[in-house]
C-alpha positions as CSV (number, residue, x, y, z in Angstrom):
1,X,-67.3,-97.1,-96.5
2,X,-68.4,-95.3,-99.8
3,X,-66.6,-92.1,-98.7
4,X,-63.3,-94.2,-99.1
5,X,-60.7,-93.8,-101.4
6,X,-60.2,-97.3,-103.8
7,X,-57.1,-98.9,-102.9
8,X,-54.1,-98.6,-104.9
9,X,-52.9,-101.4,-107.0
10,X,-50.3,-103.7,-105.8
11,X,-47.6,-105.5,-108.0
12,X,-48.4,-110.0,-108.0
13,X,-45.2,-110.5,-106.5
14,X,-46.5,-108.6,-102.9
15,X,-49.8,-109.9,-102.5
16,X,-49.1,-113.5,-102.1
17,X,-51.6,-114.0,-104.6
18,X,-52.4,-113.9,-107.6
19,X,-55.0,-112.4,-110.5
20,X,-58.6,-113.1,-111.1
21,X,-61.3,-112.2,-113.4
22,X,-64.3,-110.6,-112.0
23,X,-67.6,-110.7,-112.7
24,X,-67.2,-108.4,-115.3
25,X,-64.4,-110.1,-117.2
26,X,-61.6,-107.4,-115.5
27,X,-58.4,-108.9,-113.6
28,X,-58.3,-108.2,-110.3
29,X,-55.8,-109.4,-107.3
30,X,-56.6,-111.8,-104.7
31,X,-54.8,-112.5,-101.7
32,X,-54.2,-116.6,-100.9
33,X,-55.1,-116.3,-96.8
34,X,-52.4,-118.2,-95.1
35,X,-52.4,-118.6,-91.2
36,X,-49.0,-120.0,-89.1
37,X,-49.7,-123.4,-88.2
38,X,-51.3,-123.4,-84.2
39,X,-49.1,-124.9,-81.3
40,X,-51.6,-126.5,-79.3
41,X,-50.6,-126.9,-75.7
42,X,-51.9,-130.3,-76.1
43,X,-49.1,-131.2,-77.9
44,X,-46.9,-130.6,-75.0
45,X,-47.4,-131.1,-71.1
46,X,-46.4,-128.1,-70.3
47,X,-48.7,-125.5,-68.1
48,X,-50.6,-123.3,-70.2
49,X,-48.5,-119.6,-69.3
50,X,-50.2,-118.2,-66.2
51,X,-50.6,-121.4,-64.6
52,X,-48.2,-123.4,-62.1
53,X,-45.7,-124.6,-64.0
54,X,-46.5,-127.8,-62.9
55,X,-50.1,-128.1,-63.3
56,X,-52.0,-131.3,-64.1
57,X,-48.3,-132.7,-65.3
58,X,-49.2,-135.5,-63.1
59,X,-52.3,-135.6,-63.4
60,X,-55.3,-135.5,-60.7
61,X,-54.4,-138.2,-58.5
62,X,-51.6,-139.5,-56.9
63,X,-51.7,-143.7,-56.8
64,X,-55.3,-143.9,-55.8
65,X,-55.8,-140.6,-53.8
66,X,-56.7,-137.4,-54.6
67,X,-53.5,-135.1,-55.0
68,X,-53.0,-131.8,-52.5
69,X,-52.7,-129.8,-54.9
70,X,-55.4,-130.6,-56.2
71,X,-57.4,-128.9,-54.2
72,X,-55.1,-126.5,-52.8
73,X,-52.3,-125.0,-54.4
74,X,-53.2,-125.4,-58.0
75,X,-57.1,-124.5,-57.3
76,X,-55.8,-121.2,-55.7
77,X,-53.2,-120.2,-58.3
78,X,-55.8,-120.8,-60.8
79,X,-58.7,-118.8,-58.9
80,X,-56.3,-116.1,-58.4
81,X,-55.1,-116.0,-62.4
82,X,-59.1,-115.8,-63.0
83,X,-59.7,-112.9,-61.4
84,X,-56.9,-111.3,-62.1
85,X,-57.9,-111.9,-66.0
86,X,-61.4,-110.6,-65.0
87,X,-63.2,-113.8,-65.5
88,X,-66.8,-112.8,-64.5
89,X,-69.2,-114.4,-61.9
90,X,-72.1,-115.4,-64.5
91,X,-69.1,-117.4,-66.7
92,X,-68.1,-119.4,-63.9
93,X,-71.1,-120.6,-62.8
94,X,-72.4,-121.2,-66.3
95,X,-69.8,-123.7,-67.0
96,X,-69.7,-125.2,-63.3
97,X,-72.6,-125.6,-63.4
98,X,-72.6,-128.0,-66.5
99,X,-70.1,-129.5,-64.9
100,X,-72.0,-130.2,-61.7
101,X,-75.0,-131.8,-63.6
102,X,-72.9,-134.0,-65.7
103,X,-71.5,-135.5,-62.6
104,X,-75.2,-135.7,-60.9
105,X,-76.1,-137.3,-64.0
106,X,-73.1,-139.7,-63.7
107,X,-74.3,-140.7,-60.3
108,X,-77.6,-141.5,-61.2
109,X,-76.3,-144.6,-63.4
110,X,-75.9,-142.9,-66.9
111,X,-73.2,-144.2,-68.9
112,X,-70.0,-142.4,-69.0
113,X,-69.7,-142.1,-72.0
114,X,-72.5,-139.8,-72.6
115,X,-71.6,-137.8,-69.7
116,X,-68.2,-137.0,-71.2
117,X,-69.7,-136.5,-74.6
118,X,-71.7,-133.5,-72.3
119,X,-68.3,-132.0,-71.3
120,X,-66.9,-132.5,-73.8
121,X,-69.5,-129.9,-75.4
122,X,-67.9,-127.1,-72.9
123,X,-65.1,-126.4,-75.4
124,X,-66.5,-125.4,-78.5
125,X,-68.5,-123.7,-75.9
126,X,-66.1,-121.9,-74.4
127,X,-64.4,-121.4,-77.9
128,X,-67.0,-119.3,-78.9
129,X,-67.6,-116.9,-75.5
130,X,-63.7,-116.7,-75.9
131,X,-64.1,-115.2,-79.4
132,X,-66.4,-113.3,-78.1
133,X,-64.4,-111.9,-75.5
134,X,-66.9,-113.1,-72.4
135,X,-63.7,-115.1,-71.4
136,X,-60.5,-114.7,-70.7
137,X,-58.2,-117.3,-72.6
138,X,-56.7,-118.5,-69.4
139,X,-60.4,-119.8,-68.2
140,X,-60.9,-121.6,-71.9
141,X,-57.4,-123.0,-71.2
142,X,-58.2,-124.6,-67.8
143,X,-61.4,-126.1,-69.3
144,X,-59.5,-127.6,-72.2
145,X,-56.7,-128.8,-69.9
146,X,-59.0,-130.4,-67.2
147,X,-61.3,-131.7,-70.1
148,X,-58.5,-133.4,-71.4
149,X,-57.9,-135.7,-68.4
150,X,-61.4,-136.7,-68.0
151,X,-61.4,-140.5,-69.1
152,X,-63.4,-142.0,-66.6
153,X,-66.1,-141.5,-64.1
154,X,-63.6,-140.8,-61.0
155,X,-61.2,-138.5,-63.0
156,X,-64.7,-136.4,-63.6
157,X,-65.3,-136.4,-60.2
158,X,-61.8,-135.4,-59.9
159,X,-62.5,-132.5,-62.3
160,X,-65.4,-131.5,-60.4
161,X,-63.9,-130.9,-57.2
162,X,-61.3,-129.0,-58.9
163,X,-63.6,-126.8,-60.0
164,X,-65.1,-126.5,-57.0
165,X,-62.2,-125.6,-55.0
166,X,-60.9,-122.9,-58.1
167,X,-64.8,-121.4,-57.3
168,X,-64.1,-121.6,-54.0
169,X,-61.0,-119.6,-54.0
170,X,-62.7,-117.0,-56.6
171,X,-65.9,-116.5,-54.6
172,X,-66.9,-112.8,-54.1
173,X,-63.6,-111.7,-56.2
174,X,-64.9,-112.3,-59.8
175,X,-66.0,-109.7,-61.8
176,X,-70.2,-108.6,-61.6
């Protein structure tokens, strides 16, 4: 970094900025960071891109039963976007198996409320392997999209066997 040359000087009006003194009384130019505002995909129903289009739109359960797709058609679609993504092994069953305590500990009488404050931990969890590039986006998406619908103790349960199935489809295929 000391081998390079200083940078030239830019006019105010480019640098979206402005002028500063430095420690040493001289003006210098600073740049006001400014980022786009984020579209969340929780603002809108729609399927995060990759998925089925129609993915959790109606949720995990149809009346009182667990939906087909479910299971099934979503599950594999998903599985298959993971590998293709190159979602590795170790990843998965890190998160699933956070998922498959919380529910164990959900069935051993703990309130539900703590156990969904536990999942809930997944997604600044998975924020940070994301940033780290350990996952892909679409795996930090399916979290965050499935997290979202847990409320109660059966749409958990719901959760987990959705997971279970998208593991299913993905076993042996993942990434080492």
């Amino acid at each position: 970094k000391r081998d390079r040359p200083p940078r030239p000087p830019r006019p105010v009006g480019e640098s979206g900025g402005g002028r500063r003194l430095d420690g040493a009384g001289e003006q210098r130019e600073y740049r006001e960071h400014r980022e786009a505002p984020r579209e969340s995909h929780r603002e809108s129903r729609d399927a995060p891109a990759g998925f089925p289009s129609d993915y959790l739109r109606s949720g995990y359960f149809a009346g009182s039963v667990l939906r087909d797709e479910v299971l099934d058609r979503w599950a594999r679609d998903v599985g298959a976007l993971l590998v293709a993504r190159g979602l590795a092994a170790i990843q998965m069953r890190a998160f699933y198996s956070h998922v498959k305590r919380a529910e164990a500990s959900s069935k051993a009488g703990r309130e539900f409320q703590l156990v969904r404050e536990e999942l809930l931990k997944m997604r600044p969890v998975a924020a940070a392997r994301q940033g780290r590039r350990l996952i892909p986006g679409e795996f930090a998406d399916f979290l965050d999209r499935n997290l979202e619908l847990v409320k109660d103790a059966a749409s958990m349960r719901a959760f987990a066997e959705h997971f279970q199935a998208v593991a299913g489809y993905t076993a042996g295929k993942l990434r080492k």
